[in-house]
PAPAKOL-463221 format. One line per field, with one value per residue: x, y, z of N, C-alpha, C in turn; residue in one letter. Coordinates in nm, 2 decimals, padded with zeros to 4 digits, m for minus. Atoms other than C-alpha are relative to their C-alpha. Layout:
<atoms>
nu <- [X ...]
nv <- [Y ...]
nw <- [Z ...]
cau <- [X ...]
cav <- [Y ...]
caw <- [Z ...]
cu <- [X ...]
cv <- [Y ...]
cw <- [Z ...]
resn <- [A ...]
</atoms>
This chain:
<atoms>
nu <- [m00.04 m00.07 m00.03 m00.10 m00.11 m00.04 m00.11 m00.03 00.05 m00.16 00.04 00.06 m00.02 m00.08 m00.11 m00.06 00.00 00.11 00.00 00.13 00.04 00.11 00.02 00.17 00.05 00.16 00.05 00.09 00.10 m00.01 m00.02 m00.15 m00.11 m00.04 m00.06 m00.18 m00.16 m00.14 m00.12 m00.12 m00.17 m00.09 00.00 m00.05 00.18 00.09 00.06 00.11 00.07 m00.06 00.11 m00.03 m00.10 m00.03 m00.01 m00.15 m00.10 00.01 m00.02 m00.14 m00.04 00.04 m00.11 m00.16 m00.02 00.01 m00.07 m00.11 m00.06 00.07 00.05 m00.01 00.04 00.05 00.08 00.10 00.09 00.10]
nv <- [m00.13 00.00 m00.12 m00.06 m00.13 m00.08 m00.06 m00.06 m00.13 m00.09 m00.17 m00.05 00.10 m00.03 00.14 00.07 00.12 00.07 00.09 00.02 00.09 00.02 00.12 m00.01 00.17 00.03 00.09 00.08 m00.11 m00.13 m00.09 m00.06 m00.03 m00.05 m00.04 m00.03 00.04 m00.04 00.01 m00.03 00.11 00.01 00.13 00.14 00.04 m00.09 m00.11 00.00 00.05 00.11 00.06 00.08 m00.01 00.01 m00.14 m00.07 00.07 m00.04 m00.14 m00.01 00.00 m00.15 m00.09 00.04 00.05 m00.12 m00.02 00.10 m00.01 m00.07 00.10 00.15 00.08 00.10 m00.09 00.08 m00.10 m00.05]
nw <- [00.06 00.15 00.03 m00.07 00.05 m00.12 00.06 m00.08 m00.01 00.04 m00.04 m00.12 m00.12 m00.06 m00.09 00.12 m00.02 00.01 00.15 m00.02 00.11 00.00 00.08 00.04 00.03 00.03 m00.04 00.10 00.06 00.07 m00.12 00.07 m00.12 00.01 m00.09 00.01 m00.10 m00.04 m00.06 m00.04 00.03 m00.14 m00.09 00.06 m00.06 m00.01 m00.12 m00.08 00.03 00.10 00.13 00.04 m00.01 00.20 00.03 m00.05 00.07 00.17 00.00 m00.03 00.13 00.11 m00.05 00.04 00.16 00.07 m00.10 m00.08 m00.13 m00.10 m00.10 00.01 00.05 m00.16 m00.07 m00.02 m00.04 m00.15]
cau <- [07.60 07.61 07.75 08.04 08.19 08.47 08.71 08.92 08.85 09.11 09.18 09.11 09.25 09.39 09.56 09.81 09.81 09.46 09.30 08.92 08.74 08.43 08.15 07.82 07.66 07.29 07.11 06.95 06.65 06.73 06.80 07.14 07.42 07.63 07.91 08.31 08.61 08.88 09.20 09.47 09.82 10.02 09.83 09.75 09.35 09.01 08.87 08.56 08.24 08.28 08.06 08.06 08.34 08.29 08.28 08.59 08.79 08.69 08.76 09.14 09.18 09.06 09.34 09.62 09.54 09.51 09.76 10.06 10.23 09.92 09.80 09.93 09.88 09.80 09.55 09.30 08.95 08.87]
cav <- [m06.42 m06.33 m06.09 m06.01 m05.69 m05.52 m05.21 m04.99 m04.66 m04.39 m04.08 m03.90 m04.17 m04.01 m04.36 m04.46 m04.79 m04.91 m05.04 m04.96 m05.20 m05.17 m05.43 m05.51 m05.85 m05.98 m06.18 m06.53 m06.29 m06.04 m05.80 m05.57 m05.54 m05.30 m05.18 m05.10 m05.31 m05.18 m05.32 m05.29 m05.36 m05.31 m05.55 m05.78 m05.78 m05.65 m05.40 m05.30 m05.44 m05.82 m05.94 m06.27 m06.47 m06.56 m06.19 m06.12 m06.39 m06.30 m05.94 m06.03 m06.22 m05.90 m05.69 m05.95 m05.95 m05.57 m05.52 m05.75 m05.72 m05.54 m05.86 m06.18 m06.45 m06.66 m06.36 m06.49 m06.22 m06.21]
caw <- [07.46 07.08 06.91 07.13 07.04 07.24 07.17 07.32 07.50 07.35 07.50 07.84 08.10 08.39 08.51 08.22 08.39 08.30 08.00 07.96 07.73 07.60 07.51 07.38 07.34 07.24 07.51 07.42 07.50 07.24 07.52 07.35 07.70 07.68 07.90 08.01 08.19 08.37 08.38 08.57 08.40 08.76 08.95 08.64 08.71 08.61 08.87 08.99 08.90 08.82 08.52 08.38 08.43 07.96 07.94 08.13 07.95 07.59 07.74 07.85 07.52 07.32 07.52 07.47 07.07 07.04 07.32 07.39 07.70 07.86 08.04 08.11 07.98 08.33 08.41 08.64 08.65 09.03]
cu <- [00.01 00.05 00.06 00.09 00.13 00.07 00.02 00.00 00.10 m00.05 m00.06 00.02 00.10 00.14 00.07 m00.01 m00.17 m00.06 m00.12 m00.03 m00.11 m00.07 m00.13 m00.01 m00.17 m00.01 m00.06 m00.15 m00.04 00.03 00.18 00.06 00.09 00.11 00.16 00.07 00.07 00.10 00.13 00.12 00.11 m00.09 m00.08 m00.17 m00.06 m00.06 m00.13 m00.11 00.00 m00.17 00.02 00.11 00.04 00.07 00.14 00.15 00.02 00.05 00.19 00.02 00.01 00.14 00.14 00.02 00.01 00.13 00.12 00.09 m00.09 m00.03 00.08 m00.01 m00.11 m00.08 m00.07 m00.11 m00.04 m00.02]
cv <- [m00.02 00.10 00.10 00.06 00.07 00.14 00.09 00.19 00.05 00.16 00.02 m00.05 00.11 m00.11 m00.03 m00.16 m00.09 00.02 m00.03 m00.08 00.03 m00.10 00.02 m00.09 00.02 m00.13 m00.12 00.07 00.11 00.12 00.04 00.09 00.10 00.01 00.04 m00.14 00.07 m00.09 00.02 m00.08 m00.03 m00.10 m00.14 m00.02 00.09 00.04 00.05 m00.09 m00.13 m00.04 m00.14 m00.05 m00.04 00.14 00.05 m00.06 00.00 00.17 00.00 m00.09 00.08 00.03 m00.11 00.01 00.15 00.07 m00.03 00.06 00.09 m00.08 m00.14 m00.12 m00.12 00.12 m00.05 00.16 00.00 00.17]
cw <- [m00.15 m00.03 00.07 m00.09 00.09 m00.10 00.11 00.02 m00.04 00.10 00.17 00.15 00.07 00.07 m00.14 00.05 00.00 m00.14 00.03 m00.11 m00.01 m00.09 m00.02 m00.06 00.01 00.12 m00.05 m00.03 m00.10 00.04 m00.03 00.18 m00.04 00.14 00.01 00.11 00.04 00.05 00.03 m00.04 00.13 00.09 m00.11 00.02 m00.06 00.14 00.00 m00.02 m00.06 m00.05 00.00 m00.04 m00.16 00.00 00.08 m00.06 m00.13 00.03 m00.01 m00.16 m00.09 00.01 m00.03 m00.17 m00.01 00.05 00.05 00.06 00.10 00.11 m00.01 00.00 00.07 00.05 00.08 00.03 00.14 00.01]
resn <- [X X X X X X X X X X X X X X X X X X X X X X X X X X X X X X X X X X X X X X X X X X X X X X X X X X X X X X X X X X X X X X X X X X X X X X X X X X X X X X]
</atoms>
C-alpha cells in the first residue's frame, strides 16, 4: 500500500458509539482503493467487512491519534 490516507466521517451517524474512518491507498499496481471502517467503541472492535489486517492497524492507530480514549490501545481487528 502507498499513500495511505484516512479521515474521519463527520456528521449524520445514527450510532454515537461508532467511528467511521475513511481510506484510500495506491496499489503496487497503481490501482487507487478507496473505502470506510466501522468501529465499534462498546465492544472495542472493527465491524463488518474485514480488510487487511495493515489496513486495520494503521486505521486503529489513525483513531487513537485523532481520538484518544476511542480505542484501546490492546485492540485486536478480528
Amino acid at each position: 500500500m502507498f499513500d495511505l490516507t484516512f479521515s474521519l466521517l463527520e456528521g449524520g451517524l445514527p450510532q454515537q458509539g461508532r467511528v467511521v474512518v475513511l481510506f484510500r491507498f495506491t496499489t503496487p499496481a497503481k490501482i487507487v482503493r478507496s473505502g470506510m471502517l466501522n468501529f465499534d467503541r462498546t465492544e472495542g472492535r472493527f465491524v463488518g467487512p474485514q480488510r487487511n489486517p495493515q489496513l486495520m492497524d494503521a486505521a486503529l492507530e489513525f483513531i487513537q491519534s485523532v481520538a484518544p480514549g476511542a480505542a484501546p490501545r490492546s485492540e485486536k481487528t478480528a
